[in-house]
One Martini backbone bead per residue (centre of mass of N, CA, C, O) as a GRO file, in nm:
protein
  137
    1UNK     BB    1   0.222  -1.959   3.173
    2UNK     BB    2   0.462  -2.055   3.339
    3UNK     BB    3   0.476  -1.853   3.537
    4UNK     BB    4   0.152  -1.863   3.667
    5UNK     BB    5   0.160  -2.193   3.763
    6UNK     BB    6   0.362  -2.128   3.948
    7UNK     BB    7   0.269  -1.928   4.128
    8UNK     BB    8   0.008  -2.101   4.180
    9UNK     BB    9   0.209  -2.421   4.217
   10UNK     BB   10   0.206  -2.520   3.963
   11UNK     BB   11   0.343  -2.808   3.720
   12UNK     BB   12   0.537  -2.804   3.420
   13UNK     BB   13   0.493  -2.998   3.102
   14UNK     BB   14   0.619  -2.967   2.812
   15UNK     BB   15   0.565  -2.996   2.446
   16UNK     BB   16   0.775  -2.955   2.178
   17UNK     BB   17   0.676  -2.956   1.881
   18UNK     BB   18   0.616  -3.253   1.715
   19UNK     BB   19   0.537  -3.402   1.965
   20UNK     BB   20   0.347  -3.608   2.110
   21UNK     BB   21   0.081  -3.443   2.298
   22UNK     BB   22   0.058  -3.176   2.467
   23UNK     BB   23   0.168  -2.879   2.520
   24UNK     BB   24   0.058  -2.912   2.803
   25UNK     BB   25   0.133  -3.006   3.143
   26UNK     BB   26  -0.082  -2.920   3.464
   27UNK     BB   27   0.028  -2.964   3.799
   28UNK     BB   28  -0.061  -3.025   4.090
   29UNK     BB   29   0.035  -3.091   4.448
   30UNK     BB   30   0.076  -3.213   4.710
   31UNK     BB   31   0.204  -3.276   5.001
   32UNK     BB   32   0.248  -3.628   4.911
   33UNK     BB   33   0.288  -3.622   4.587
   34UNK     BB   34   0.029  -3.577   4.446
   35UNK     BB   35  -0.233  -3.558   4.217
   36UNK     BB   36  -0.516  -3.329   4.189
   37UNK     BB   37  -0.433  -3.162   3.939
   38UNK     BB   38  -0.504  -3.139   3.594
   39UNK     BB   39  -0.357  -2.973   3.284
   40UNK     BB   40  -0.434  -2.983   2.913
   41UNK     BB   41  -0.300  -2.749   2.695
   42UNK     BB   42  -0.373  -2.633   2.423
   43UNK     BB   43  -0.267  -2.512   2.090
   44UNK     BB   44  -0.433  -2.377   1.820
   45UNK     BB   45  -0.240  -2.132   1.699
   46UNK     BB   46  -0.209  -2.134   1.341
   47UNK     BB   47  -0.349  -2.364   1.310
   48UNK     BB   48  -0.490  -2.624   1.133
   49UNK     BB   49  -0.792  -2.772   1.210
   50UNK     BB   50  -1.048  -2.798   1.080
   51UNK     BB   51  -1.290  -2.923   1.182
   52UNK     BB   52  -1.420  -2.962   1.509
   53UNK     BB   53  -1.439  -3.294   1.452
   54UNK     BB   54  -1.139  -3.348   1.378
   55UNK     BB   55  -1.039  -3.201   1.617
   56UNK     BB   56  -1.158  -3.383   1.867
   57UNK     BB   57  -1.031  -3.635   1.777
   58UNK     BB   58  -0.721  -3.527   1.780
   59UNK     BB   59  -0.756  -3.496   2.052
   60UNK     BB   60  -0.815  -3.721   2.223
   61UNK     BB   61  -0.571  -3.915   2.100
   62UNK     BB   62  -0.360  -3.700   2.271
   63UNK     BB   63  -0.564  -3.757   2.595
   64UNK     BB   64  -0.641  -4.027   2.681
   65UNK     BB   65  -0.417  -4.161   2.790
   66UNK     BB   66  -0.345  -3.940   3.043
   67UNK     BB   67  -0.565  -3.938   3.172
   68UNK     BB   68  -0.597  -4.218   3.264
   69UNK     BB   69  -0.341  -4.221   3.410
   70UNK     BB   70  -0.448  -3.956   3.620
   71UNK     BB   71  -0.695  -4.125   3.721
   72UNK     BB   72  -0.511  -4.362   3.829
   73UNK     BB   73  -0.368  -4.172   4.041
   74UNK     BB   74  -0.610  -3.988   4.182
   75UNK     BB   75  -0.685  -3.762   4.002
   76UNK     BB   76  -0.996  -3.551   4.099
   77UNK     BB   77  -0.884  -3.296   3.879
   78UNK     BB   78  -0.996  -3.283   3.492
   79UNK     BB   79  -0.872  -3.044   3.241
   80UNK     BB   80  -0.938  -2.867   2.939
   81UNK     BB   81  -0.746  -2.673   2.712
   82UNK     BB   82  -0.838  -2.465   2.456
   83UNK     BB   83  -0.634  -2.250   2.245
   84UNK     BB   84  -0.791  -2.007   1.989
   85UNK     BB   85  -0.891  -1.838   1.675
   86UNK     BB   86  -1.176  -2.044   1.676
   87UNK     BB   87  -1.408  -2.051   1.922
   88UNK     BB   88  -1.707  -2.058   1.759
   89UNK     BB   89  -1.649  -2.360   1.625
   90UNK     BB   90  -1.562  -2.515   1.927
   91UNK     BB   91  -1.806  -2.473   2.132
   92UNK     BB   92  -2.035  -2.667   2.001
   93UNK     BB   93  -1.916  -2.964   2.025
   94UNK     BB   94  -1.951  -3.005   2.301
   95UNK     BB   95  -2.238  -2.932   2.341
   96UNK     BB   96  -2.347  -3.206   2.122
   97UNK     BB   97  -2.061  -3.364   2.199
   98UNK     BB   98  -2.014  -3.437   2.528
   99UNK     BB   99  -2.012  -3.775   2.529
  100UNK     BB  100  -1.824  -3.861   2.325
  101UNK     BB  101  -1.597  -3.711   2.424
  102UNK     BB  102  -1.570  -3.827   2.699
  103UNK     BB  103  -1.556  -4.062   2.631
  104UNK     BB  104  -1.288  -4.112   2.482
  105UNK     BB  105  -1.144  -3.921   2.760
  106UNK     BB  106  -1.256  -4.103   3.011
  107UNK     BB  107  -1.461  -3.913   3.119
  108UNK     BB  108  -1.776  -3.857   3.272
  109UNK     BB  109  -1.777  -3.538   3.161
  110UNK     BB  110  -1.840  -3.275   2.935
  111UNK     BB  111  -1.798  -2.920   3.081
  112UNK     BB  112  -1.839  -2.600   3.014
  113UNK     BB  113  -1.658  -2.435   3.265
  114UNK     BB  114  -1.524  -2.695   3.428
  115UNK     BB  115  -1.334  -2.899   3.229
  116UNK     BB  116  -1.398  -2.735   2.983
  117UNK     BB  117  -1.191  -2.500   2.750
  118UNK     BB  118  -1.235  -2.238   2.562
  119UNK     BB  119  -1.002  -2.000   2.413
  120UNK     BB  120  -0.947  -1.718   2.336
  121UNK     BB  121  -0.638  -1.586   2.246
  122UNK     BB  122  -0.703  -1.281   2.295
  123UNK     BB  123  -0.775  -1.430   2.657
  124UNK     BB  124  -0.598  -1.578   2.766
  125UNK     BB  125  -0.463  -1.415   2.975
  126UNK     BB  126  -0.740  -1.343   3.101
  127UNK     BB  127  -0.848  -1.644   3.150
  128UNK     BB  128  -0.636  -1.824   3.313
  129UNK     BB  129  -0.630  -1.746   3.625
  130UNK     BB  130  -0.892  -1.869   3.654
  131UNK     BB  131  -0.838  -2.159   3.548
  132UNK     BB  132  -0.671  -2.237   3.780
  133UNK     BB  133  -0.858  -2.181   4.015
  134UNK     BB  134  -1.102  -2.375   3.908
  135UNK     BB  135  -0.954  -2.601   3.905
  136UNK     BB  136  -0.911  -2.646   4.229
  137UNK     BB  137  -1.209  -2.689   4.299
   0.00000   0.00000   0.00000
């Protein structure tokens, strides 16, 4: 993913082992030195992740502050990536409860292929560098 992020120009800043915050933050930064896009990538291939809203609790939780700090300095396109092995377990629940999520990450609203992206592990390679094009826009 970080090869892909670079050629692509985003800057990424990862967090290896059981460090609190998201698994990478990747950011575009424009000419000016400012940051106009961030993307969130979670990865819990492998974790346990408990119920949807289990998980959408501590994604909340470990995702809130951050966006805050890249809203208040005017990252304009704020992008969450979750990918996982049970997508079909996470993806209901951004929809029946996307005002919620919003609400808690400070987002205006979270909309599934927009801002919010449920990834297949399996299909991670291929629909990254889709999601890397989108968040641009």
């Amino acid at each position: 993913m970080r090869v892909l992020a670079e050629v692509l120009g985003w800057e990424v800043e990862a967090t290896y082992g059981s460090r609190e915050g998201p698994d990478a933050v990747i950011k575009h930064v424009g000419l000016d030195g400012k940051v106009i896009s961030v993307m969130f990538v979670e990865s819990e291939v492998g974790h346990d992740q408990g119920n949807a809203r289990e998980y959408f609790e501590s994604l909340c939780r470990r995702l809130a502050e951050k966006i805050k700090d890249y809203g208040s300095e005017g990252a304009s396109n704020i992008v969450v990536v979750a990918i996982t092995d049970a997508p079909r377990r996470l993806s209901d629940y951004p929809r029946k409860e996307g005002d919620k999520v919003a609400k808690e990450l400070g987002l205006e609203h979270v909309k599934e292929d927009f801002n919010f992206y449920i990834v297949p592990a399996i299909l991670a390679k291929e629909l990254l560098p889709a999601i890397f094009v989108r968040a641009l826009s």
